[in-house]
KEDREN-219674 format. One record per residue: residue number from 1; residue in one letter; x, y, z of N, C-alpha, C in turn. Coordinates in nm, 3 decimals, always signed. Layout:
N
@i = NUM | aa = a | n.east = X | n.north = Y | n.up = Z | ca.east = X | ca.north = Y | ca.up = Z | c.east = X | c.north = Y | c.up = Z
...
This chain:
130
@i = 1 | aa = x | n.east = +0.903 | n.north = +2.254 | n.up = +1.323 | ca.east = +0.835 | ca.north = +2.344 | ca.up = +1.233 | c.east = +0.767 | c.north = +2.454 | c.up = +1.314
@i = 2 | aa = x | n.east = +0.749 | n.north = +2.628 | n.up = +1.255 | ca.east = +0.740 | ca.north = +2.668 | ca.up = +1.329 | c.east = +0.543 | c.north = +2.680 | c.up = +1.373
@i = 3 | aa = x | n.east = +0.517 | n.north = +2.629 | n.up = +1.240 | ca.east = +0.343 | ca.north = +2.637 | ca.up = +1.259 | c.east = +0.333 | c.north = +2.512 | c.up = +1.370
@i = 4 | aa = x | n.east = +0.384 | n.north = +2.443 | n.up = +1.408 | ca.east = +0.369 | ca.north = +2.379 | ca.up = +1.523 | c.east = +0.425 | c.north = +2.407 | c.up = +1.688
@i = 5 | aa = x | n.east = +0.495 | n.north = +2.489 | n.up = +1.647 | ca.east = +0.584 | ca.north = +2.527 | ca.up = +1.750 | c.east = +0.505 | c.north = +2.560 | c.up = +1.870
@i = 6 | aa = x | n.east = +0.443 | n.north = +2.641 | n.up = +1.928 | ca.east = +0.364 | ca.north = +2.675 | ca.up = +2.001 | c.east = +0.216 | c.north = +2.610 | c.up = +2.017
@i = 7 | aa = x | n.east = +0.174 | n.north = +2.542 | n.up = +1.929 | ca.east = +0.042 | ca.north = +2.503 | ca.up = +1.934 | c.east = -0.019 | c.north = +2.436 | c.up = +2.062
@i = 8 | aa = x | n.east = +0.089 | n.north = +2.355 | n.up = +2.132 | ca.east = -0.025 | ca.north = +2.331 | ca.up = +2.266 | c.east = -0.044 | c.north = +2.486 | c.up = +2.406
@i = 9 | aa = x | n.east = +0.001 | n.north = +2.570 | n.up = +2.340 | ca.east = +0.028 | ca.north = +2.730 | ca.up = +2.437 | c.east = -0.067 | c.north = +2.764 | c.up = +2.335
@i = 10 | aa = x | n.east = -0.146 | n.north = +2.766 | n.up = +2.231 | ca.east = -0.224 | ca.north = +2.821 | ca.up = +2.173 | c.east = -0.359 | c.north = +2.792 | c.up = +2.230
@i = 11 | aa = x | n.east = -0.376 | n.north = +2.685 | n.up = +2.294 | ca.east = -0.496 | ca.north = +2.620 | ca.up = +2.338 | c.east = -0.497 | c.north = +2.645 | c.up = +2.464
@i = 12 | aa = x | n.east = -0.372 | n.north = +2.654 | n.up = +2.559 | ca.east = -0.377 | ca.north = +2.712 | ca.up = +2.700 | c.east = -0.408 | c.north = +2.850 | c.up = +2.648
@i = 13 | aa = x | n.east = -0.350 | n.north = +2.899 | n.up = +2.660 | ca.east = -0.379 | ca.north = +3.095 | ca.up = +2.609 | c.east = -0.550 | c.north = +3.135 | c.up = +2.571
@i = 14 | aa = x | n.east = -0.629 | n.north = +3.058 | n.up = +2.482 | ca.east = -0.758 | ca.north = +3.117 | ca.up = +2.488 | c.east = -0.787 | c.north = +3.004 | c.up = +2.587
@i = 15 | aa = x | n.east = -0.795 | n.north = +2.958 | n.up = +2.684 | ca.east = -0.833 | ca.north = +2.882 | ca.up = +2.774 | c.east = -0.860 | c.north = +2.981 | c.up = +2.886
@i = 16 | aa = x | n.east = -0.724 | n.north = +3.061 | n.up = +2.912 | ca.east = -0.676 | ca.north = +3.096 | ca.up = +3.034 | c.east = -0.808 | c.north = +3.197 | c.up = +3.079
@i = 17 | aa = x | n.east = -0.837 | n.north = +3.233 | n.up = +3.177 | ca.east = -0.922 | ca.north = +3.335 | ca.up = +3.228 | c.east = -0.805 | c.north = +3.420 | c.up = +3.247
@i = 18 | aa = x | n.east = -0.780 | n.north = +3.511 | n.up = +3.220 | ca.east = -0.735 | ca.north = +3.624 | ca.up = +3.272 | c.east = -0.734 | c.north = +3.739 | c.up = +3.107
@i = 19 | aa = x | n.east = -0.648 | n.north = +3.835 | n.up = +3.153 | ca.east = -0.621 | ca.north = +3.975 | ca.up = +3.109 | c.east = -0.744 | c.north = +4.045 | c.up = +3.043
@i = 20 | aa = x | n.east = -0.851 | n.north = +4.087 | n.up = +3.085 | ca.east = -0.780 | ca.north = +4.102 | ca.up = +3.223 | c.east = -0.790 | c.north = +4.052 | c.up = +3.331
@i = 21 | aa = x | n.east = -0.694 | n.north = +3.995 | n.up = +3.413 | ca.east = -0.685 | ca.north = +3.883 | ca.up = +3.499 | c.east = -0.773 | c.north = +3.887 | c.up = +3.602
@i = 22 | aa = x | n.east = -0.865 | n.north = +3.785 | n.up = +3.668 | ca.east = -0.970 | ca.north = +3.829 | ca.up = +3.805 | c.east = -0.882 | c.north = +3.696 | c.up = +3.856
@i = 23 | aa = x | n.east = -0.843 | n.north = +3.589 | n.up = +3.822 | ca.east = -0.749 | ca.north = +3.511 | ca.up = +3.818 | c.east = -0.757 | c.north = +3.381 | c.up = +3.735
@i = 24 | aa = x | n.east = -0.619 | n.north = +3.278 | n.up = +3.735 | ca.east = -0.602 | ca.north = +3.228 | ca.up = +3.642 | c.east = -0.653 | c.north = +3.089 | c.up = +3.628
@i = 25 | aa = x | n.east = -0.746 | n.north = +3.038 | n.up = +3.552 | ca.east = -0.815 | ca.north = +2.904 | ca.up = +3.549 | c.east = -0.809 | c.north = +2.893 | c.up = +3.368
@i = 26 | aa = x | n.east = -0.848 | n.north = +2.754 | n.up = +3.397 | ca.east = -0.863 | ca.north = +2.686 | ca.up = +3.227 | c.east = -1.014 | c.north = +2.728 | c.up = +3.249
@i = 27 | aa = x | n.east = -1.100 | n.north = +2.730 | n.up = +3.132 | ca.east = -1.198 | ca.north = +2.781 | ca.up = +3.047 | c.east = -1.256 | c.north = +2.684 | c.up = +2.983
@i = 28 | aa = x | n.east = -1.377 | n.north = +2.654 | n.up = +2.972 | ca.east = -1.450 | ca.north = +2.538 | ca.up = +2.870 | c.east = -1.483 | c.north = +2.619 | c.up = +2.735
@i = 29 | aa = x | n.east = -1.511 | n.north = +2.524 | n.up = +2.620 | ca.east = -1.522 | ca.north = +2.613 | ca.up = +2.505 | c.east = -1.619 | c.north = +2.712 | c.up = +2.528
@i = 30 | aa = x | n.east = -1.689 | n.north = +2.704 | n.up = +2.589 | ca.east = -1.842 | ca.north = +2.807 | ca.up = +2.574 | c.east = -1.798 | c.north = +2.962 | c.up = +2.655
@i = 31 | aa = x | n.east = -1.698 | n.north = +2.956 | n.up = +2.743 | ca.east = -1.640 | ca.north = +3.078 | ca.up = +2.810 | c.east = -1.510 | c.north = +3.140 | c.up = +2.730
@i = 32 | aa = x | n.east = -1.447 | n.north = +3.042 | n.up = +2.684 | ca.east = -1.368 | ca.north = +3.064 | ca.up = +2.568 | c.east = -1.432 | c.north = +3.140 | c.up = +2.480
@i = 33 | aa = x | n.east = -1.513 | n.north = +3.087 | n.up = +2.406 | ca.east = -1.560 | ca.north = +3.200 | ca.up = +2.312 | c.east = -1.646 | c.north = +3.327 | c.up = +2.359
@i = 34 | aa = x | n.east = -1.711 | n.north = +3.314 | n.up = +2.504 | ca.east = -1.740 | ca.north = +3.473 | ca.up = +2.529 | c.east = -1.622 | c.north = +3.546 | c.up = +2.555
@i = 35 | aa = x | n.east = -1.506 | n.north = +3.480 | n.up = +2.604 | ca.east = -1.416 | ca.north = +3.572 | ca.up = +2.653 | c.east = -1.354 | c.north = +3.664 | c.up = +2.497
@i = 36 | aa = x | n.east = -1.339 | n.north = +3.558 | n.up = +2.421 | ca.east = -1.248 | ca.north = +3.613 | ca.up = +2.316 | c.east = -1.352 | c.north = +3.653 | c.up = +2.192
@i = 37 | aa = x | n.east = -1.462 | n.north = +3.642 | n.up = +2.169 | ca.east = -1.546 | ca.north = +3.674 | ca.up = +2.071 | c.east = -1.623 | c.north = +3.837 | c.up = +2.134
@i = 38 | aa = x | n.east = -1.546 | n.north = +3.897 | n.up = +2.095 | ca.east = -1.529 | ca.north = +4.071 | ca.up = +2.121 | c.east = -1.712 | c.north = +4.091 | c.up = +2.081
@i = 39 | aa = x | n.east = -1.695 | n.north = +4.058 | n.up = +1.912 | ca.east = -1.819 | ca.north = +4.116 | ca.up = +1.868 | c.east = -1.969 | c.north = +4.080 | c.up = +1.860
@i = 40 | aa = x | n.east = -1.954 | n.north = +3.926 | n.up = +1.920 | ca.east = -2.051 | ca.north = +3.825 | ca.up = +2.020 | c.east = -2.123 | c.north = +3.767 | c.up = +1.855
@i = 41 | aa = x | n.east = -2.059 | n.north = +3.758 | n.up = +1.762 | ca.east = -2.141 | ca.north = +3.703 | ca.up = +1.666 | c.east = -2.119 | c.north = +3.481 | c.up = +1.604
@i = 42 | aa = x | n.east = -2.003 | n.north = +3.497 | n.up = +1.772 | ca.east = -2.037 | ca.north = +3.355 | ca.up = +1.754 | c.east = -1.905 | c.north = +3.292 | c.up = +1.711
@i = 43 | aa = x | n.east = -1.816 | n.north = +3.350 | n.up = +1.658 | ca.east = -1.679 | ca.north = +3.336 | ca.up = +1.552 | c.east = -1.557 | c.north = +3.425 | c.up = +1.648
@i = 44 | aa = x | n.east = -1.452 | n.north = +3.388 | n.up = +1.599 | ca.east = -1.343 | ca.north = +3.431 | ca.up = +1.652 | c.east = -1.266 | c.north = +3.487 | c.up = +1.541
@i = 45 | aa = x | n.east = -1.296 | n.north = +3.587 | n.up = +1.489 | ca.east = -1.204 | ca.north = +3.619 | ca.up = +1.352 | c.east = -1.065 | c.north = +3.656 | c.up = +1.367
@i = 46 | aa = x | n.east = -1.004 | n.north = +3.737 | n.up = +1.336 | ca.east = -0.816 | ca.north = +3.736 | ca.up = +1.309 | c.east = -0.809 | c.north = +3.886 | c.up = +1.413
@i = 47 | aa = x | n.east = -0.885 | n.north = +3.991 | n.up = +1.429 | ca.east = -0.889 | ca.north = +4.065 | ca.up = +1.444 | c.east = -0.860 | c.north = +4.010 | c.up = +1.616
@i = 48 | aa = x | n.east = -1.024 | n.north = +3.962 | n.up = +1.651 | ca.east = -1.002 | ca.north = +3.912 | ca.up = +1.804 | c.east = -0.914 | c.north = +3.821 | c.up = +1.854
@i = 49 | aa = x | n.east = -0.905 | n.north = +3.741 | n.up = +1.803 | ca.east = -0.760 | ca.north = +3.639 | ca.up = +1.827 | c.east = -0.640 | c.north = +3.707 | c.up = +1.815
@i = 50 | aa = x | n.east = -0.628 | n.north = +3.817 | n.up = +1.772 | ca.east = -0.477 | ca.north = +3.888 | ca.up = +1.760 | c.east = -0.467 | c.north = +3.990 | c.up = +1.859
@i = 51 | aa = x | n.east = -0.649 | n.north = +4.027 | n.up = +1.897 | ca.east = -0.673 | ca.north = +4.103 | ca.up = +2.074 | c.east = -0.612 | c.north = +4.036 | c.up = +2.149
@i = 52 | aa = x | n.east = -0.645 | n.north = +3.924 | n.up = +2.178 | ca.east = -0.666 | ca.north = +3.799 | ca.up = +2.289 | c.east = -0.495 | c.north = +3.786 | c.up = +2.280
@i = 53 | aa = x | n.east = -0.416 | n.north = +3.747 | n.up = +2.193 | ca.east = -0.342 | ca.north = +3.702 | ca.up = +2.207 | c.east = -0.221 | c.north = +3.822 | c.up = +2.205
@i = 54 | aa = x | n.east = -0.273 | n.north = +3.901 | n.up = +2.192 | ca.east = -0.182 | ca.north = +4.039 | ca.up = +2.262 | c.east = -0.204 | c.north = +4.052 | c.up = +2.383
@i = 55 | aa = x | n.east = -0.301 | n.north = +4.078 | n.up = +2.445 | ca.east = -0.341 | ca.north = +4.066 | ca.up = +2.600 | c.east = -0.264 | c.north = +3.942 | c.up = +2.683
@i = 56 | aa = x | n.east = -0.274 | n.north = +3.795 | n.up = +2.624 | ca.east = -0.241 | ca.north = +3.710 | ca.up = +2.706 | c.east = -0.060 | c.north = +3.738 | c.up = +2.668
@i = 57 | aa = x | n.east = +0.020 | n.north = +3.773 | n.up = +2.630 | ca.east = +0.199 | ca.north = +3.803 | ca.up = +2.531 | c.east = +0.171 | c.north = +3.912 | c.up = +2.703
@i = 58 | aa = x | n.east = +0.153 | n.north = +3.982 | n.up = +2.693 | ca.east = +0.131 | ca.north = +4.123 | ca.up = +2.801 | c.east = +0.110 | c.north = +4.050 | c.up = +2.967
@i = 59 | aa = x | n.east = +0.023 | n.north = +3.969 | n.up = +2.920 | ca.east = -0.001 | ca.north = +3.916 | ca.up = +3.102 | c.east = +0.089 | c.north = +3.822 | c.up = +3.130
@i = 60 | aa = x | n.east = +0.140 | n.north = +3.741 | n.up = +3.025 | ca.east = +0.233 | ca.north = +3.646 | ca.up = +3.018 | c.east = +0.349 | c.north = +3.707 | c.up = +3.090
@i = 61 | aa = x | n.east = +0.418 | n.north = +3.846 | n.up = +3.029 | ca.east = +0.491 | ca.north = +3.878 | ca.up = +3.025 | c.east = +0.556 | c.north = +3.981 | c.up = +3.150
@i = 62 | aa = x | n.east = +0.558 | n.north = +3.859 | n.up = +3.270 | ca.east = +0.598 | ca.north = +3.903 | ca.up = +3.431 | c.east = +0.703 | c.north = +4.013 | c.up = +3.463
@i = 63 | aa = x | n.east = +0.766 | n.north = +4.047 | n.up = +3.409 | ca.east = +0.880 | ca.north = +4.142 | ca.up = +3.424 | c.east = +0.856 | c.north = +4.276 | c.up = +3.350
@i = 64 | aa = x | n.east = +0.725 | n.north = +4.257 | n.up = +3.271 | ca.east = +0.720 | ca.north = +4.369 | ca.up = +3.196 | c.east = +0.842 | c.north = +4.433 | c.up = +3.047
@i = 65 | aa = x | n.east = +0.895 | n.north = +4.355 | n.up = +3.014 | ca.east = +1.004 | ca.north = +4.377 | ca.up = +2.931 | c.east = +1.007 | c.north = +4.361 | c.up = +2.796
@i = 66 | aa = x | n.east = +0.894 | n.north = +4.347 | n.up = +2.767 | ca.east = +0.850 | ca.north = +4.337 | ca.up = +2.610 | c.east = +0.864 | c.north = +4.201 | c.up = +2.592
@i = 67 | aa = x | n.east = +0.909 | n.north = +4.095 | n.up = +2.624 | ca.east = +0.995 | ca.north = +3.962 | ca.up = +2.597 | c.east = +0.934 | c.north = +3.874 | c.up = +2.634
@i = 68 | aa = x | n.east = +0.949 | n.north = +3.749 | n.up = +2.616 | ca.east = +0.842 | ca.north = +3.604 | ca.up = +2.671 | c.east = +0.966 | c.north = +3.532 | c.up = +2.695
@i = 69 | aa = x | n.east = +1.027 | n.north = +3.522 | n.up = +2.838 | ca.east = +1.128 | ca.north = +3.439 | ca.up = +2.837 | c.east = +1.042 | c.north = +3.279 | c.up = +2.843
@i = 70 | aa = x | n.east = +1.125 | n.north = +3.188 | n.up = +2.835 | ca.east = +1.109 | ca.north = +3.058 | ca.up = +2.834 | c.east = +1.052 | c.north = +3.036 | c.up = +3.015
@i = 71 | aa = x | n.east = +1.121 | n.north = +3.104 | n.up = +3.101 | ca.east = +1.060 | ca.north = +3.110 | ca.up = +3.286 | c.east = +0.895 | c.north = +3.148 | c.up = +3.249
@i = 72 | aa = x | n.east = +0.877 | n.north = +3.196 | n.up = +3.178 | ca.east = +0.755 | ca.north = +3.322 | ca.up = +3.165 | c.east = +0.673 | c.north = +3.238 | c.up = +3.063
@i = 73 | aa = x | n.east = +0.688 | n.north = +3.141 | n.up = +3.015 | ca.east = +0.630 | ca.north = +3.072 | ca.up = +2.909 | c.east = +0.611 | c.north = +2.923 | c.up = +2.980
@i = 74 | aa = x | n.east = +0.674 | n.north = +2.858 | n.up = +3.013 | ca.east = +0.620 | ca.north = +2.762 | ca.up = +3.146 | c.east = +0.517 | c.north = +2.847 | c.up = +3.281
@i = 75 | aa = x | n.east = +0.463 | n.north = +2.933 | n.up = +3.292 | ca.east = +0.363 | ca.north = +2.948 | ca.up = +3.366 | c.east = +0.290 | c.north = +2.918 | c.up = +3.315
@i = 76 | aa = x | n.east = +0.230 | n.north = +2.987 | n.up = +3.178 | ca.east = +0.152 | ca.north = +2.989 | ca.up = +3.081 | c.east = +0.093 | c.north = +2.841 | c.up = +3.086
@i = 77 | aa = x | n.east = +0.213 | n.north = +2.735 | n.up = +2.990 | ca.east = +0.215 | ca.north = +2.601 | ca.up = +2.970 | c.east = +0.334 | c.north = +2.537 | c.up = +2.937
@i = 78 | aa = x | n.east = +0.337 | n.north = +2.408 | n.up = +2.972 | ca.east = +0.466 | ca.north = +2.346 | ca.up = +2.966 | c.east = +0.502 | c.north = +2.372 | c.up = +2.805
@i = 79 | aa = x | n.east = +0.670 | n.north = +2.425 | n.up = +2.786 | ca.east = +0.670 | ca.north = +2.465 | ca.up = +2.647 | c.east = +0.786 | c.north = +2.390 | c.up = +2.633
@i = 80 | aa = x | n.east = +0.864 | n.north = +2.330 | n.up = +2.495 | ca.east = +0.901 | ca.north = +2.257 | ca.up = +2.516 | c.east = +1.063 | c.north = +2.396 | c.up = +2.481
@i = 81 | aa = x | n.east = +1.170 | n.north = +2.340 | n.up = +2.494 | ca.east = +1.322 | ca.north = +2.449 | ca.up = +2.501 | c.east = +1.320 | c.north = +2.477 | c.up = +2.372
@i = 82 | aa = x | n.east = +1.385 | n.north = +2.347 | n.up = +2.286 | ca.east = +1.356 | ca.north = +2.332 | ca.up = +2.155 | c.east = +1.277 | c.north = +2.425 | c.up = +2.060
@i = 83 | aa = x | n.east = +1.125 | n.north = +2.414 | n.up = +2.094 | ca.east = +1.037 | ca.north = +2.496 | ca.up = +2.006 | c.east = +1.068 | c.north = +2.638 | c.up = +2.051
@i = 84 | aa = x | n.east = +1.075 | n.north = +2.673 | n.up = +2.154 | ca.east = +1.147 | ca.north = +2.795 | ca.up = +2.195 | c.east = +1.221 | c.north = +2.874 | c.up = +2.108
@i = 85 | aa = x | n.east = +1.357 | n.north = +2.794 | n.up = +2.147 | ca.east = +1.446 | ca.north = +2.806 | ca.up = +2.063 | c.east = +1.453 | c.north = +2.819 | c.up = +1.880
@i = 86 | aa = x | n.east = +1.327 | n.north = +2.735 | n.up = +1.867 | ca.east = +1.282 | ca.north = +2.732 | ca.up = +1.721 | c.east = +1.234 | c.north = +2.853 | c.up = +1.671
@i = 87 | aa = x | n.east = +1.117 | n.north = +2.936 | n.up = +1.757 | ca.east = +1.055 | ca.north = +3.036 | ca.up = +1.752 | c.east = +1.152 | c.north = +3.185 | c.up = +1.767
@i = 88 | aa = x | n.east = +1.210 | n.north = +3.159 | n.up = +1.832 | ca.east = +1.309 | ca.north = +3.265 | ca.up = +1.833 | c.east = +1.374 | c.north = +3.361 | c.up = +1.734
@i = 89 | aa = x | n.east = +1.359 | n.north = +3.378 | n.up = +1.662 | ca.east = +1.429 | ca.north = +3.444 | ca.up = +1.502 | c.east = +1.553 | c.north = +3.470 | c.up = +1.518
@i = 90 | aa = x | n.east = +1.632 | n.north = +3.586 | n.up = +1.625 | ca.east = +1.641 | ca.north = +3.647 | ca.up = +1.638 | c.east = +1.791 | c.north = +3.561 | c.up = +1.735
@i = 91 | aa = x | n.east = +1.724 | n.north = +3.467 | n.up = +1.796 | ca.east = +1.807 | ca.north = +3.346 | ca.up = +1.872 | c.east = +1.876 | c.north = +3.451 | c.up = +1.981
@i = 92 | aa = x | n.east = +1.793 | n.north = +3.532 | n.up = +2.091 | ca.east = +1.855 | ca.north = +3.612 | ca.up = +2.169 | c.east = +1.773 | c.north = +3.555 | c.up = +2.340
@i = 93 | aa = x | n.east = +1.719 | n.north = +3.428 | n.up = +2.274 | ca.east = +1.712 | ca.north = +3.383 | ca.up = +2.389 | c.east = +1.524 | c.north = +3.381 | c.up = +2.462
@i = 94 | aa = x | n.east = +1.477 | n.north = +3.475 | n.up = +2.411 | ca.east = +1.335 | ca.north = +3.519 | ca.up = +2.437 | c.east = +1.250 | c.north = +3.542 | c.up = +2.275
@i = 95 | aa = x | n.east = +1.112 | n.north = +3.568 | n.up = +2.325 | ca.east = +1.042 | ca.north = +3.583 | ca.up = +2.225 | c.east = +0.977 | c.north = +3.726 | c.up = +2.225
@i = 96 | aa = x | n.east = +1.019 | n.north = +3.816 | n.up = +2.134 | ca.east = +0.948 | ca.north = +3.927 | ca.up = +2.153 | c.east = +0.812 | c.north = +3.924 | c.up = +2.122
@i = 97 | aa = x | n.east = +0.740 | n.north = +4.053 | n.up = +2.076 | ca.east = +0.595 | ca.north = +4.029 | ca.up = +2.062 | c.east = +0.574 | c.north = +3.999 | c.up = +1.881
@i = 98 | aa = x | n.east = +0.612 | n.north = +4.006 | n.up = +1.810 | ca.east = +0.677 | ca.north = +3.971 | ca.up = +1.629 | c.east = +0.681 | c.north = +3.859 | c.up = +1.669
@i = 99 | aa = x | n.east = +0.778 | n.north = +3.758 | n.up = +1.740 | ca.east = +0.795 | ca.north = +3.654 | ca.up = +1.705 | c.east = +0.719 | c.north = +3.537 | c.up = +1.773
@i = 100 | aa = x | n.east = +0.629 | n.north = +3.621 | n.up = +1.860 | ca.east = +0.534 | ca.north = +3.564 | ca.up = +1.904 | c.east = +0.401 | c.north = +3.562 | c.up = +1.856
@i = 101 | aa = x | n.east = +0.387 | n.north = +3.683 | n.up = +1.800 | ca.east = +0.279 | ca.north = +3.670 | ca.up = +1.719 | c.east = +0.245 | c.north = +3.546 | c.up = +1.571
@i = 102 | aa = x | n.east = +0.422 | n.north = +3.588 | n.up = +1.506 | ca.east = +0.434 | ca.north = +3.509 | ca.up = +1.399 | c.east = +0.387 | c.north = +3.340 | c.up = +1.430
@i = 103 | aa = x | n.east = +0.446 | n.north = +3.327 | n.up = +1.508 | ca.east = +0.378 | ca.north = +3.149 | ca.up = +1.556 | c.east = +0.252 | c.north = +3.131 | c.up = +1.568
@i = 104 | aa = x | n.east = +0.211 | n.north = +3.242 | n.up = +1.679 | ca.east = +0.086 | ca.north = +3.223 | ca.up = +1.734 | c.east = -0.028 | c.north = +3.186 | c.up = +1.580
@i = 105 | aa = x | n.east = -0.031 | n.north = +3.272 | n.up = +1.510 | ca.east = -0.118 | ca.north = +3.359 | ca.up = +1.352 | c.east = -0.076 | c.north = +3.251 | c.up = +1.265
@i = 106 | aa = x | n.east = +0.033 | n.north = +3.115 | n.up = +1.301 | ca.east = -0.009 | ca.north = +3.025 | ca.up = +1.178 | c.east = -0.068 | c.north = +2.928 | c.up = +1.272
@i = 107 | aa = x | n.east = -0.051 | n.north = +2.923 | n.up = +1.425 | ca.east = -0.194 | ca.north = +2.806 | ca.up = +1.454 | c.east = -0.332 | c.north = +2.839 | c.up = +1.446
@i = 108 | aa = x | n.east = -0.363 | n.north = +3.020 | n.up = +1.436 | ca.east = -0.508 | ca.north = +3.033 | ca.up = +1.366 | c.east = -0.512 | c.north = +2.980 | c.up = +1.264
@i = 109 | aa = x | n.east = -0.418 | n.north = +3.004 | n.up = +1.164 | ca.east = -0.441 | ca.north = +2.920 | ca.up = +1.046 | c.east = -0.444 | c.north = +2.800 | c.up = +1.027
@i = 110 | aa = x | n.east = -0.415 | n.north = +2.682 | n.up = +1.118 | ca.east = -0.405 | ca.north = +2.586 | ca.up = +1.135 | c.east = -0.541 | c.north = +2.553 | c.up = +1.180
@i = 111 | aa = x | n.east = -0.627 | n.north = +2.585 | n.up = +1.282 | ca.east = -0.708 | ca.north = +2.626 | ca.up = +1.374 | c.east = -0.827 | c.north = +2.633 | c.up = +1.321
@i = 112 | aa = x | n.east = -0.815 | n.north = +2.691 | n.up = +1.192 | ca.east = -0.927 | ca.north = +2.722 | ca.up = +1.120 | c.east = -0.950 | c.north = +2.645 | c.up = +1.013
@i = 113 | aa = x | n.east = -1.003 | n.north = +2.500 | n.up = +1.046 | ca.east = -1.011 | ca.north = +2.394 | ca.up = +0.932 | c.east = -1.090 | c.north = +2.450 | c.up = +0.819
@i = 114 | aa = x | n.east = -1.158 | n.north = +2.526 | n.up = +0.789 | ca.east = -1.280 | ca.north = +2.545 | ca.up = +0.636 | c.east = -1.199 | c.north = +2.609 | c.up = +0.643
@i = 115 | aa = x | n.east = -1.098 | n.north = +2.707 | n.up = +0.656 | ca.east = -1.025 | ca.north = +2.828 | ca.up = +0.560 | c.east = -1.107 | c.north = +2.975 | c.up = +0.552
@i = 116 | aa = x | n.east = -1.172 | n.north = +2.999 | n.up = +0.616 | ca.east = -1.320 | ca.north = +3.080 | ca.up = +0.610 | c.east = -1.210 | c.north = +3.229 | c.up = +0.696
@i = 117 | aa = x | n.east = -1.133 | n.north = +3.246 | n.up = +0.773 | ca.east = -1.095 | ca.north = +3.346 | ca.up = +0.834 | c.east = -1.116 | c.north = +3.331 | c.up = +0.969
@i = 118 | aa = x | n.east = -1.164 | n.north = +3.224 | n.up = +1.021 | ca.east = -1.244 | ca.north = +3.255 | ca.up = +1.171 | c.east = -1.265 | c.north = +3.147 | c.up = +1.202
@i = 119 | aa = x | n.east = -1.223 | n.north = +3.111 | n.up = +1.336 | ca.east = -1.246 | ca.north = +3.023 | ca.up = +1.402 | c.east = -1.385 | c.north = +2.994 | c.up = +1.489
@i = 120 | aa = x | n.east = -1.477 | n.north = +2.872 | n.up = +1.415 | ca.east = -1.610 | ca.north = +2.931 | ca.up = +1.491 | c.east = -1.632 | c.north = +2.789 | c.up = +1.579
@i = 121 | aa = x | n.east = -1.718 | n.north = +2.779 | n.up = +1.684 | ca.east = -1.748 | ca.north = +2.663 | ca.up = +1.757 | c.east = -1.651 | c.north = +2.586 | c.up = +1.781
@i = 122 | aa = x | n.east = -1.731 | n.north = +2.519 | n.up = +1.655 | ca.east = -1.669 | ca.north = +2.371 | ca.up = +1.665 | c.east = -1.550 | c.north = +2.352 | c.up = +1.633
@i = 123 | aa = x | n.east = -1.467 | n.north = +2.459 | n.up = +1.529 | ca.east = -1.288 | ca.north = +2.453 | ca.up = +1.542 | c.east = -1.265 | c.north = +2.511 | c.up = +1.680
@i = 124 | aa = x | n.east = -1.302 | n.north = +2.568 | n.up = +1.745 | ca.east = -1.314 | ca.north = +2.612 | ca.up = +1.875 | c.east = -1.261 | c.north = +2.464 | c.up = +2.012
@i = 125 | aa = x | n.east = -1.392 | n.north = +2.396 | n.up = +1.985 | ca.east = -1.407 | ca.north = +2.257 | ca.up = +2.044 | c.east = -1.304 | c.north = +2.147 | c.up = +1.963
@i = 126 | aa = x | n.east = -1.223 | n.north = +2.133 | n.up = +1.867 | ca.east = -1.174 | ca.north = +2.051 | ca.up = +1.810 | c.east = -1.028 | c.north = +2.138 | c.up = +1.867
@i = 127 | aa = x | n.east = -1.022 | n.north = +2.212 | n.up = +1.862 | ca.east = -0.870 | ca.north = +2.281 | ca.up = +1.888 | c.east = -0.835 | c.north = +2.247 | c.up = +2.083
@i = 128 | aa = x | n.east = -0.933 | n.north = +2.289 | n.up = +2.124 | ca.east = -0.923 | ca.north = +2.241 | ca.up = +2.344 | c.east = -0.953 | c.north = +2.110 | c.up = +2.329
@i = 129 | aa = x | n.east = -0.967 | n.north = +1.997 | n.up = +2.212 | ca.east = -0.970 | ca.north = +1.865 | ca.up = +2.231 | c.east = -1.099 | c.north = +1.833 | c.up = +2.281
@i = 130 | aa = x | n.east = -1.229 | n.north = +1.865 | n.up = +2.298 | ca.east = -1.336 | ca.north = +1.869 | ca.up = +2.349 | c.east = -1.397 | c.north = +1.787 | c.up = +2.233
């Protein structure tokens, strides 16, 4: 399914320290949300999570080619071929930035247990398993 498809790269990705990159480490929830909570009010709404996760598609994306190959998606996090392949629309082998987004935007929705628009704290801490 594809709302599952990506979901453990959803939790590496706002983890990651970088883009912009000083370099690359996992993140505890509390740096997580300064990194990605733009407007510091505590929440992660659709707006910043669709920043964040354009930035990390871009840093991900080693060759510069618009594309997320599957080489380029194991740096990130172990991904499995399959869901890859699942995510793919297009089945040309890579994930552009559409079909990366499309996955990414139903594990916010997933992500966001009250339904409220925004991921705050504690879906924050329940999503990195904390």
């Amino acid at each position: 399914m594809k709302a599952t498809l990506l979901a453990s790269l959803i939790v590496c990705i706002l983890m990651m320290n970088n883009a912009p990159a000083v370099g690359a480490g996992r993140l505890d929830a509390n740096a997580t949300m300064a990194l990605s909570d733009k407007n510091r009010d505590g929440r992660i709404d659709r707006e910043e999570f669709h920043q964040r996760m354009t930035e990390i598609f871009f840093f991900a994306d080693v060759d510069k080619d618009g594309r997320l190959t599957f080489a380029e998606l194991t740096v990130v996090e172990k991904v499995d071929p399959e869901a890859l392949k699942r995510a793919d629309r297009d089945s040309n082998g890579n994930l552009s930035l559409y079909e990366f987004m499309f996955v990414i935007h139903r594990d916010f929705e997933a992500a966001d247990k009250n339904q409220d628009g925004v991921i705050d704290f504690e879906e924050l801490r329940l999503l990195m398993g904390k």
